[in-house]
C-alpha positions as CSV (number, residue, x, y, z in Angstrom):
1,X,-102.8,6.1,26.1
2,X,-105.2,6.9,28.7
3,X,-105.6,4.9,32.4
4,X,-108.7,4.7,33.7
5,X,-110.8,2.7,36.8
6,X,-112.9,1.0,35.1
7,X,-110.5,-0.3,32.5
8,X,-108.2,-1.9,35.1
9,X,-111.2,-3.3,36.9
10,X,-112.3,-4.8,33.6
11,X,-108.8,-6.5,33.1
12,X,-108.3,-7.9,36.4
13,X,-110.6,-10.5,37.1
14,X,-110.8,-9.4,40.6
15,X,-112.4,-6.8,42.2
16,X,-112.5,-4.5,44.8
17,X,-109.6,-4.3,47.5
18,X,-108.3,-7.8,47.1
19,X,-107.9,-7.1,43.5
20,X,-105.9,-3.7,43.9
21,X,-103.3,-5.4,46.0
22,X,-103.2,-8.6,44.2
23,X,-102.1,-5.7,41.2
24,X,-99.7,-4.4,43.8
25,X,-97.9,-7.0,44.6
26,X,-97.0,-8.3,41.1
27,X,-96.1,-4.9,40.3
28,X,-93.6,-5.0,43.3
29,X,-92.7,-9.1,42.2
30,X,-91.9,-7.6,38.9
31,X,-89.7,-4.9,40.0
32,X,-87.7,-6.6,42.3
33,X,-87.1,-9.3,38.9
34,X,-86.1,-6.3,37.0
35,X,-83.2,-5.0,39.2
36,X,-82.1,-8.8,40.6
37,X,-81.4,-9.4,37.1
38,X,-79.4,-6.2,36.1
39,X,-77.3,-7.1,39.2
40,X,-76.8,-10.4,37.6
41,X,-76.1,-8.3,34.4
42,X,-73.4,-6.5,36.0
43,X,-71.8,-9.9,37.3
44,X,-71.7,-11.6,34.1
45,X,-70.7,-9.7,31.2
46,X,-72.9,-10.6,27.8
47,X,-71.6,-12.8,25.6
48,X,-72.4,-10.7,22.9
49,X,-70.8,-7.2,24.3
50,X,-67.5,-7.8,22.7
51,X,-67.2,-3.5,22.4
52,X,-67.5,-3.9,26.3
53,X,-70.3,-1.5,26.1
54,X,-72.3,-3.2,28.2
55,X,-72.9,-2.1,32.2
56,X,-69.1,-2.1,33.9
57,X,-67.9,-5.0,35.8
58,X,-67.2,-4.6,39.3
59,X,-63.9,-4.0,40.3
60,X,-61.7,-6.3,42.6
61,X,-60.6,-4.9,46.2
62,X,-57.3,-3.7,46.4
63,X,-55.1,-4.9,48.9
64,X,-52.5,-2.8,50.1
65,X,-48.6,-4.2,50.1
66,X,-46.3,-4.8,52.7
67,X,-42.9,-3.1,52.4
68,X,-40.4,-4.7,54.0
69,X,-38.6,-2.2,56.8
70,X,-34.1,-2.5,56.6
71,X,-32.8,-4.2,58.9
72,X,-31.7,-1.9,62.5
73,X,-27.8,-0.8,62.1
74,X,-25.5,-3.3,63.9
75,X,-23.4,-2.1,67.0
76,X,-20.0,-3.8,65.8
77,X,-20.4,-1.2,62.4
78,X,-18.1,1.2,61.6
79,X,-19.7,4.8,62.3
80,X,-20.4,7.5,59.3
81,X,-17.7,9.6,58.7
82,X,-19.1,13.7,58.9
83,X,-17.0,14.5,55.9
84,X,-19.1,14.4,52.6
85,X,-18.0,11.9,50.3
86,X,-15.8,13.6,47.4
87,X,-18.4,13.1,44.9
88,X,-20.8,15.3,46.8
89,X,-18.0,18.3,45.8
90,X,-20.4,20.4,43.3
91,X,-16.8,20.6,40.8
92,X,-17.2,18.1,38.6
93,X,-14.9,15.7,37.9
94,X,-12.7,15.3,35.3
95,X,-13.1,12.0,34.4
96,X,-16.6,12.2,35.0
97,X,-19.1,13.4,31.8
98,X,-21.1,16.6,33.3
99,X,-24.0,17.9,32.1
100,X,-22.7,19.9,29.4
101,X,-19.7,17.9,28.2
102,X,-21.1,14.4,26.1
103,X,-19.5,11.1,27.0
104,X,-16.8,10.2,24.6
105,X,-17.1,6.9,22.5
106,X,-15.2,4.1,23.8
107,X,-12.2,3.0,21.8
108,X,-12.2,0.5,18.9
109,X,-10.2,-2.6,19.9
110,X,-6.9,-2.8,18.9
111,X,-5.9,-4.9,16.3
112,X,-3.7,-8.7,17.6
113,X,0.0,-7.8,16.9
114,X,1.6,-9.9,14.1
115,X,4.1,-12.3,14.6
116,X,6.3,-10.5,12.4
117,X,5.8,-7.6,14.4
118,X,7.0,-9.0,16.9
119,X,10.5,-10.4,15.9
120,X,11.0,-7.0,13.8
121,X,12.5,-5.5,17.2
122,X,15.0,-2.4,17.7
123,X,17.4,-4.9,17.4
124,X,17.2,-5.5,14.1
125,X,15.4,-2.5,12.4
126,X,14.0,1.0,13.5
127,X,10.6,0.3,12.0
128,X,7.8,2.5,13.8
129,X,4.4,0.4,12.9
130,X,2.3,3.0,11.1
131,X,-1.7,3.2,11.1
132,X,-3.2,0.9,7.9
133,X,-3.7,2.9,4.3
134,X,-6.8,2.5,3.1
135,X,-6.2,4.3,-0.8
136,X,-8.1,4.5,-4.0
137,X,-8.4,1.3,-6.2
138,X,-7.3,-1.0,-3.4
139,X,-4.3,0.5,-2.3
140,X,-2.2,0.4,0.7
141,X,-2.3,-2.5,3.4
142,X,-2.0,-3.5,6.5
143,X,0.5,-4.2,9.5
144,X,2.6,-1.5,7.7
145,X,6.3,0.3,9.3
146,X,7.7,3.1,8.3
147,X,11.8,1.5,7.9
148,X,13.8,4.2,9.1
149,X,17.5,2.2,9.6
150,X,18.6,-1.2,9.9
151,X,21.0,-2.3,12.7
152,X,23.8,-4.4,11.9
153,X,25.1,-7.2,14.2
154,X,27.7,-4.4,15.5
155,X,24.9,-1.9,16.7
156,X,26.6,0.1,14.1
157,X,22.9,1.6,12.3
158,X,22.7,1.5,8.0
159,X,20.2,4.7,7.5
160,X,17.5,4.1,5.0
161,X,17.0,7.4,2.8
162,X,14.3,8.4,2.7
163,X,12.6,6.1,5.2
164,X,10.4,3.5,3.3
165,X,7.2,2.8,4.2
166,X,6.4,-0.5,3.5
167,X,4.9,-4.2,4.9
168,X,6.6,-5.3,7.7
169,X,7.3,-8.9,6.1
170,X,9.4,-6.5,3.1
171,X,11.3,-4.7,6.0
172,X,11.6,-7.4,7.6
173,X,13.0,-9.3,4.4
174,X,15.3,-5.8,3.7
175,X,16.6,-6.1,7.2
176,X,18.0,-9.5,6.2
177,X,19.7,-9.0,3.1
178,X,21.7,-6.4,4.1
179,X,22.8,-7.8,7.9
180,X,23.0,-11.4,6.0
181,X,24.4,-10.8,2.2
182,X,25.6,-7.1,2.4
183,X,27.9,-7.3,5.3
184,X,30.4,-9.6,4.0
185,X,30.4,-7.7,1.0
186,X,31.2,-4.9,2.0
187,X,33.6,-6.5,4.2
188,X,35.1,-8.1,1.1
189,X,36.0,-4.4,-0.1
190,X,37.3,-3.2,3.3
191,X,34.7,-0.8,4.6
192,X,31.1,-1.5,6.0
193,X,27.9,-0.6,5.0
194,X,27.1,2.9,5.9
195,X,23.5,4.2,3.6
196,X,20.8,2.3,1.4
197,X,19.7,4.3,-1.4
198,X,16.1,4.0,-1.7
199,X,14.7,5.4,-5.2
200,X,10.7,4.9,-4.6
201,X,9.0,2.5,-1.5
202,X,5.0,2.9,-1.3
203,X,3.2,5.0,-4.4
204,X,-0.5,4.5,-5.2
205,X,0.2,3.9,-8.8
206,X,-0.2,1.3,-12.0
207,X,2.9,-1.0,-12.8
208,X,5.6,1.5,-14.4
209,X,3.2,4.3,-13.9
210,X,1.5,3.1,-16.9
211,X,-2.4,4.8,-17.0
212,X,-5.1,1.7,-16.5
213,X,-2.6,-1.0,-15.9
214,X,-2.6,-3.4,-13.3
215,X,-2.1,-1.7,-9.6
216,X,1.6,-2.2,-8.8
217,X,3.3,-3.4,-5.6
218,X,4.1,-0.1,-5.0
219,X,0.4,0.3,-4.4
220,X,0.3,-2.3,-2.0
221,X,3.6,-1.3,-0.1
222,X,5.7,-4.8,-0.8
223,X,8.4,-3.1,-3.1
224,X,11.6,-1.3,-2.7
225,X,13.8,0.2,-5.8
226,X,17.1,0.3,-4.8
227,X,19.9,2.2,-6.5
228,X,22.9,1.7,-4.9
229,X,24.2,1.2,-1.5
230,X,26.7,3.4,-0.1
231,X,29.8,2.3,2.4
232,X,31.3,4.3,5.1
233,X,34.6,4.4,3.1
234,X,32.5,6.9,1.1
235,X,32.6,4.0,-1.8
236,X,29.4,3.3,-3.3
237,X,27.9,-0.2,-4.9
238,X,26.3,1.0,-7.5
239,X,23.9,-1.5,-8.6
240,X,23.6,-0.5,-12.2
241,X,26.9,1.1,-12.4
242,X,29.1,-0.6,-15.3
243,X,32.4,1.3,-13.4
244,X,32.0,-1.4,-10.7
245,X,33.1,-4.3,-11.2
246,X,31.0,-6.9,-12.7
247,X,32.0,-9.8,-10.1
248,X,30.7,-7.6,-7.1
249,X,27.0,-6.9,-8.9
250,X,26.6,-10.3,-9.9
251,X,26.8,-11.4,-6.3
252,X,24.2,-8.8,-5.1
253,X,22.1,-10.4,-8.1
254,X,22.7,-14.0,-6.6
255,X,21.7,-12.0,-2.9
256,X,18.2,-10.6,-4.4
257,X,17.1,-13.5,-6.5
258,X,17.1,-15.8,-3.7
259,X,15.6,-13.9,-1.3
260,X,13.0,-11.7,-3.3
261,X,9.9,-13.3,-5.4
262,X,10.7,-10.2,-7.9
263,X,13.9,-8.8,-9.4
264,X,13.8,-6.4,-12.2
265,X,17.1,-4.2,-13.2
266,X,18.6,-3.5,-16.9
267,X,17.6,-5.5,-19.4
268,X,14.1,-6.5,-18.3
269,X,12.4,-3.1,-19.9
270,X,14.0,0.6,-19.9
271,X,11.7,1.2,-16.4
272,X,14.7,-0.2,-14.4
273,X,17.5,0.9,-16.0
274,X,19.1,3.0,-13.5
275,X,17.8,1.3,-10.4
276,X,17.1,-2.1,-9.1
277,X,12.9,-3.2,-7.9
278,X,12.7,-5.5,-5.3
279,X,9.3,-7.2,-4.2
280,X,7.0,-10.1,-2.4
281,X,4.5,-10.7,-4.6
282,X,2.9,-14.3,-4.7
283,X,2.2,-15.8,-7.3
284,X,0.8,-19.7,-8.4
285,X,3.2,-22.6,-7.6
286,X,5.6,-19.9,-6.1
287,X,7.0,-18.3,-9.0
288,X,9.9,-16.1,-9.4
289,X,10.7,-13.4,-11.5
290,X,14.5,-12.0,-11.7
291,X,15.5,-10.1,-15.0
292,X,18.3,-8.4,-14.5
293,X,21.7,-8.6,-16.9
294,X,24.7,-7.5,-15.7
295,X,26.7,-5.6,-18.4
296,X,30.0,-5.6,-18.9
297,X,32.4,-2.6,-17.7
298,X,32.6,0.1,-20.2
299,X,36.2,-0.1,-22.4
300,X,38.3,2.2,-20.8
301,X,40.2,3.9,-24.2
302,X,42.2,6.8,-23.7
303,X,41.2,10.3,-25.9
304,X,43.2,10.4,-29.6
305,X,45.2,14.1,-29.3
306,X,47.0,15.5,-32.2
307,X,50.7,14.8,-32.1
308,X,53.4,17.4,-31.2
309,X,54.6,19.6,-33.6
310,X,58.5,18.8,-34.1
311,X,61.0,21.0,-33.1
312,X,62.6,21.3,-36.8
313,X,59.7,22.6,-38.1
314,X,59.5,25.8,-39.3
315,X,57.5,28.7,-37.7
316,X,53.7,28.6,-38.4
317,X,53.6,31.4,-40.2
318,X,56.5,30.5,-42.8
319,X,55.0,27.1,-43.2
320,X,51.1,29.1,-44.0
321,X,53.2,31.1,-46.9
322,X,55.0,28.5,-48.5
323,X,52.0,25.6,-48.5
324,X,50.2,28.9,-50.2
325,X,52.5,29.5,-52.9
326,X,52.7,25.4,-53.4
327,X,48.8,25.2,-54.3
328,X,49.2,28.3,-56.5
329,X,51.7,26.5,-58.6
330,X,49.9,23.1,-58.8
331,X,46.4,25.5,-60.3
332,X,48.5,27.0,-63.0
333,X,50.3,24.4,-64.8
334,X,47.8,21.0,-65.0
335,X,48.7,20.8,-68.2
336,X,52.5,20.1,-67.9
337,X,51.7,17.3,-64.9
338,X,49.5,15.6,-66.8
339,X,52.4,15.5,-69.5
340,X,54.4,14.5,-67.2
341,X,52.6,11.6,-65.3
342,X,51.8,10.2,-69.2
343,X,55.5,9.6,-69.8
344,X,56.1,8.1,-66.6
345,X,53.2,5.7,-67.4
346,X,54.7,5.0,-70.6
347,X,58.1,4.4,-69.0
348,X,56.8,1.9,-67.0
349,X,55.0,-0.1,-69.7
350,X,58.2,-0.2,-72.2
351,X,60.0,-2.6,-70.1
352,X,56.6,-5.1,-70.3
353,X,56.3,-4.8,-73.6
354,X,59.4,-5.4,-75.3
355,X,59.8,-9.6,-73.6
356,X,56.6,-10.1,-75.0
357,X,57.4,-8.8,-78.7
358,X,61.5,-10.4,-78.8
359,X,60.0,-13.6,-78.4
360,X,57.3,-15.9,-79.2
361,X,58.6,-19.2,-77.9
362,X,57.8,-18.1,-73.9
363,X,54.2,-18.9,-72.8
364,X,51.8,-15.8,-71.9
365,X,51.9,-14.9,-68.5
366,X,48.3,-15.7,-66.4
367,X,46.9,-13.5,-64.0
368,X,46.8,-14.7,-60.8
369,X,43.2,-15.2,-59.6
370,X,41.9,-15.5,-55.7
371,X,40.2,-18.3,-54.4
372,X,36.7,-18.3,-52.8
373,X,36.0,-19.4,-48.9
């Protein structure tokens, strides 16, 4: 595109020098338009610049924020000590995490103590409480002791061997029957009670250690098997014993039925033969369970020994030669005793015989004959 004279003198109606700055001066109007309008621009963003694309906006003034001063020191205030605090030491202290050693985790929460806890004092029973088992196939529980002895109203101490861990409402219901029920019994037979006999307290195991039955008390820690409890007499209440006397074990089965849910002994199944089980276990419309017979003492017969050999007897040898040459004798002749036991049978049938053949006028004789019950 080429600008020439001639050509703008032709477009502009004008001519000469009032026509070049007539052309001047829109040139200049126009201009000035142009930049009053990308001022404007600048201002007022497009509505259509939604990338924000467009020319920047201007930016606000900033205005620099007072900070407040502290407050001058009173004159009443204690002065600083020159001695560096103790946690400006560079030794670390040892309650205090350093750099190198990780904070430790706070403690879990400990657990409310039971009520039964709490009345199963030294008192009563040495029962340590014991951390809760957490086994296999639900076993174990919780607020579990470890019953080392029971204490007697006397302070004298009944060991527990081995120590039983178990609930503390089943030590708790141990403790009882033997301060409660035991005592006077063994008071009854002069001595005190001195050692319980435990046979088997908390095992993670089916009911008789039967594979895939249901998971026994055992397994839950809420059964004792006792088998005997011994006094300090060095007597011992066997409870399974047929030696002891039957009116003593049926009172410790009076004891244990009315204080335990579950009583098994001889006769409920050949599991509890030789021991006694004891448990809590609850059941719908509370419902017991105490098999246990009580057999009778064993009959005390004395031994059947040979009887003593007389004093007018000959020696043993003699009598060996003589009971010899006897049965020699008796092989050789069978003949002639046979005879001889014939006529002695026919001896003894003459005398029948001849009543019958003197006369006929007496009635034949009847054999007697036995009457049926």
């Amino acid at each position: 595109m080429s600008f020439s004279l001639p050509d703008f003198r032709r477009k502009w109606s004008c001519r000469g020098y009032m026509s070049a700055r007539a052309a001047m001066v829109t040139a200049a109007l126009g201009l000035a338009l142009g930049f009053a309008g990308t001022a404007e621009a600048r201002r007022h963003a497009s509505p259509l610049d939604i990338f924000g694309i467009g020319a920047p906006r201007p930016r606000p003034a900033v205005h620099s924020a007072k900070i407040p001063l502290p407050r001058p020191r009173p004159e009443q205030a204690p002065k600083a000590s020159d001695e560096a605090p103790p946690e400006a030491d560079d030794k670390p202290l040892a309650d205090k995490p350093g750099a190198d050693k990780p904070a430790e985790a706070a403690p879990p929460p400990q657990k409310p103590v039971s009520a039964c806890r709490l009345a199963l004092t030294e008192e009563i029973a040495i029962a340590p409480s014991i951390p809760d088992i957490r086994g296999p196939g639900a076993c174990g529980g919780e607020d579990l002791v470890r019953l080392e002895a029971v204490v007697l109203p006397d302070k004298r101490k009944v060991t527990v061997k081995p120590a039983a861990i178990l609930r503390c409402t089943m030590a708790s219901a141990i403790a009882d029957w033997l301060r409660k029920d035991m005592v006077p019994l063994a008071t009854s037979l002069g001595s005190t009670i001195g050692e319980l006999d435990n046979f088997d307290s908390f095992e993670c195991r089916g009911r008789n250690r039967v594979t895939g039955a249901l998971l026994s008390e055992h397994g839950k820690a809420n059964a004792l098997d006792v088998r005997a409890v011994k006094l300090a007499n060095g007597q011992s209440i066997g409870l399974t014993d047929r030696t002891m006397s039957r009116e003593v074990r049926e009172r410790v089965l009076h004891s244990v039925c009315a204080r335990f849910s579950t009583v098994l002994g001889p006769g409920s199944d050949w599991y509890h033969e030789d021991h006694v089980h004891l448990d809590l276990a609850q059941r719908r419309n509370d419902y017991r369970i105490c098999q246990w017979n009580v057999w009778d003492p064993l009959p005390q017969v004395a031994p059947l020994l040979p009887a003593e050999r007389p004093e007018e007897a000959p020696p043993r040898e003699i009598a060996a030669k003589s009971e010899a040459k006897s049965e020699a004798k008796s092989e050789a002749k069978p003949e002639a005793k046979d005879g001889a036991d014939d006529e002695a049978v026919e001896k003894a049938q003459a005398p029948a015989e001849k009543p019958a053949a003197e006369g006929s006028k007496t009635k034949p004789h009847k054999p007697a004959t036995k009457k049926r019950r």
